[in-house]
C-alpha positions in Angstrom: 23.5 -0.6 -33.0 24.2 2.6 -30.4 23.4 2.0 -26.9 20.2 4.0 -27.3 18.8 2.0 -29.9 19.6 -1.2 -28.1 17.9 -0.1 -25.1 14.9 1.2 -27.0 14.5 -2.2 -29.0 14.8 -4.4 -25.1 11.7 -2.4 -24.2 10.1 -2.8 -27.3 10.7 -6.5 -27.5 10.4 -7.2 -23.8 9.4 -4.2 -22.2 12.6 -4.3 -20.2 12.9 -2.1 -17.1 16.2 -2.1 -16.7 16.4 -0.4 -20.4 14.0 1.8 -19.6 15.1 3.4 -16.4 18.9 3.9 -18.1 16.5 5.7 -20.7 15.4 7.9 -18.1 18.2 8.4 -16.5 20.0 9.9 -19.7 17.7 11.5 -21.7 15.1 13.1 -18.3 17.1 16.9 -18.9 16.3 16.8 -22.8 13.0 15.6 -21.7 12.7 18.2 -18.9 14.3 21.4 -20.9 11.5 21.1 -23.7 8.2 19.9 -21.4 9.9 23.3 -19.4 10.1 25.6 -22.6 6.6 25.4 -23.0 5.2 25.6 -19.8 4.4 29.3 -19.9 1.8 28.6 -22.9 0.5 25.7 -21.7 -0.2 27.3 -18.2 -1.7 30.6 -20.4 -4.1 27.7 -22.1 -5.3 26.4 -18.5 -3.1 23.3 -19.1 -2.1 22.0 -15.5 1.4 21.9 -16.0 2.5 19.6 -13.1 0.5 16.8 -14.8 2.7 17.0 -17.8 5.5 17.0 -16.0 4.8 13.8 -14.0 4.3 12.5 -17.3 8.2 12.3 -18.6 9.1 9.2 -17.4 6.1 8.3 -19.6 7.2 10.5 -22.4 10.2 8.7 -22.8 8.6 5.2 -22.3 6.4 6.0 -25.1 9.3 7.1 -27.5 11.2 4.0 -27.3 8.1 2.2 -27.7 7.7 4.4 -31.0 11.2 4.5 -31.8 12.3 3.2 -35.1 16.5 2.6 -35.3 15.8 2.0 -39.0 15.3 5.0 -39.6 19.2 6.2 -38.9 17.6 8.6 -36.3 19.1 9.3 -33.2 17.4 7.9 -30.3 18.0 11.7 -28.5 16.8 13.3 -32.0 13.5 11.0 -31.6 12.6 11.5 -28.4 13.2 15.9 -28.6 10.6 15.7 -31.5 8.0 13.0 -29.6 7.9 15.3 -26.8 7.4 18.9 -29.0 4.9 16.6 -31.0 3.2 16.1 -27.5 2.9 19.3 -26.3 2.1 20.9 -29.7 -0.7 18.5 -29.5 -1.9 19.8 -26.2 -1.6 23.2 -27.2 -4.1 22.0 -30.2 -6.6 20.3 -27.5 -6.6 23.4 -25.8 -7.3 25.9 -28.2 -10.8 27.4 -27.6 -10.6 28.6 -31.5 -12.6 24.9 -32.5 -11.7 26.1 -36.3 -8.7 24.5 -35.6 -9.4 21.1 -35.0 -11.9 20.9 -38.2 -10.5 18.6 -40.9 -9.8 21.2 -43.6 -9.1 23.9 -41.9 -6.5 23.2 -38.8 -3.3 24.1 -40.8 -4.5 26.9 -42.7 -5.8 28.6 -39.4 -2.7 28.1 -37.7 -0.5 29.4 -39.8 -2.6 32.5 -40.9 -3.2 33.6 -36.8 1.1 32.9 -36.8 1.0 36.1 -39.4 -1.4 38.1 -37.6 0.3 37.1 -34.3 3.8 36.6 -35.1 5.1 39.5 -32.4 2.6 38.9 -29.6 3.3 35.3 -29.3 6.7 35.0 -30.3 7.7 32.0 -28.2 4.6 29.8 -29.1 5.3 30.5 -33.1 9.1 29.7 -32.3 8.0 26.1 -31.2 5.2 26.2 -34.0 8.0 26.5 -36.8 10.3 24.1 -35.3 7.7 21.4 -35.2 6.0 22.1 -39.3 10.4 22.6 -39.6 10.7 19.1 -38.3 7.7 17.2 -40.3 8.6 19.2 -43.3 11.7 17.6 -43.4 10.4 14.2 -43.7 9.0 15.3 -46.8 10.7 14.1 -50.2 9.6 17.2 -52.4 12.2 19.3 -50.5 10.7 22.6 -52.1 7.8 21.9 -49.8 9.8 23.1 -46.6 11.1 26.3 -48.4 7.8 27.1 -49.5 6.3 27.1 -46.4 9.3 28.8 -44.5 9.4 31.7 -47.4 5.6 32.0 -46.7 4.9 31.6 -43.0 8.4 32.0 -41.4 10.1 34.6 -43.6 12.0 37.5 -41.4 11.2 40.0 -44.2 7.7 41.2 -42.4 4.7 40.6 -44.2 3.4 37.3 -46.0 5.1 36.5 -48.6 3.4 36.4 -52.3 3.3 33.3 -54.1 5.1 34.9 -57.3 7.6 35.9 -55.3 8.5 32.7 -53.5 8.0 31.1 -56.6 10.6 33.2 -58.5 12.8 32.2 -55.4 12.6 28.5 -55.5 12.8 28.3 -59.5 8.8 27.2 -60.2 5.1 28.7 -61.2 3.3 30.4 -58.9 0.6 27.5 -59.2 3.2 24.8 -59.0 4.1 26.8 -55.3 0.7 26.0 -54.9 0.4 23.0 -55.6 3.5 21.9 -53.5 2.0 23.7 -50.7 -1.4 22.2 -50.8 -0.1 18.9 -51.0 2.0 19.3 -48.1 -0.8 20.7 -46.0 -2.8 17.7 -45.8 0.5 15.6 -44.6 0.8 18.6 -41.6 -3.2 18.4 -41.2 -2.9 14.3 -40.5 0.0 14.7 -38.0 -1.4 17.8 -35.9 -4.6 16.2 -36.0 -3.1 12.6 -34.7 -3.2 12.1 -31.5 -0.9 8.6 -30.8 0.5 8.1 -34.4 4.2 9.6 -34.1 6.3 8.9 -37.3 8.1 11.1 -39.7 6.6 11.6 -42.7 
């Protein structure tokens, strides 16, 4: 077992200090780079950016407590995607659009204002598509993620057609669908959780 996951397992198992603050010690810059790469949104949003801030050591606490060395993850890897899941998650409590926290609706309305928007916010859709990029992967239809990067994330311009990215990745245009749909509601249950990190 890598140092890491040893560490993480003594403060699950005994909520060991001494683990925990070697934690901190290594893994605060990760921690600190991506709480700082989206700072500028979250300030836009009215989000009191010191408070997340004073929150890291917690951050990291809260990913070992999460972490699962089963799952031949990287206790680094973990921890990068915990804290995007976070502040993704705050970005979603702060949207004044409430559309996007109703139950059928929250993926569908973020990824349609990422089209309309995909210019003027540039740096919020970057972090956008490398969180969906990061749950996508924990799904097994593997068509799913190149559905949704062909239709949401292509650099080609406009929205992609579904007979298009269906002649692409070798299926019906309804089968697309399908694939699509059903990997919607796995992105609608994480956005919308709150405390339940996992992949997929």
């Amino acid at each position: 077992m890598q140092e890491d996951s040893r560490l993480a397992v003594n403060i699950q198992e005994s909520n060991c200090e001494e683990s925990l603050s070697k934690l901190i010690e290594k893994h605060s810059r990760l921690c600190f780079d991506i709480l700082q790469k989206f700072t500028p949104i979250l300030k836009d949003m009215g989000y009191h950016t010191a408070d997340m801030f004073d929150e890291k050591d917690f951050l990291i606490y809260k990913s070992a407590i999460k972490f699962k060395p089963d799952k031949g993850v990287k206790f680094s890897t973990w921890l990068g995607n915990y804290t995007r899941y976070h502040c993704l998650t705050l970005l979603s409590q702060k949207n004044k659009q409430r559309v996007f926290c109703q139950e059928d609706e929250i993926i569908k309305f973020k990824l349609d204002k990422l089209s309309e928007t995909k210019h003027e916010e540039g740096k919020q859709n970057e972090n956008f598509q490398e969180f969906v990029s990061f749950l996508l992967d924990g799904i097994k239809d593997k068509r799913a993620k190149d559905i949704y990067m062909l239709r949401y994330f292509s650099t080609a311009g406009e929205k992609m057609t579904w007979k298009k990215i269906a002649k692409k990745v070798g299926v019906s245009s309804q089968t697309a669908i399908n694939i699509h749909n059903r990997a919607r509601k796995i992105l609608k249950n994480k956005i919308k959780s709150k405390d339940n990190f996992d992949f997929v």
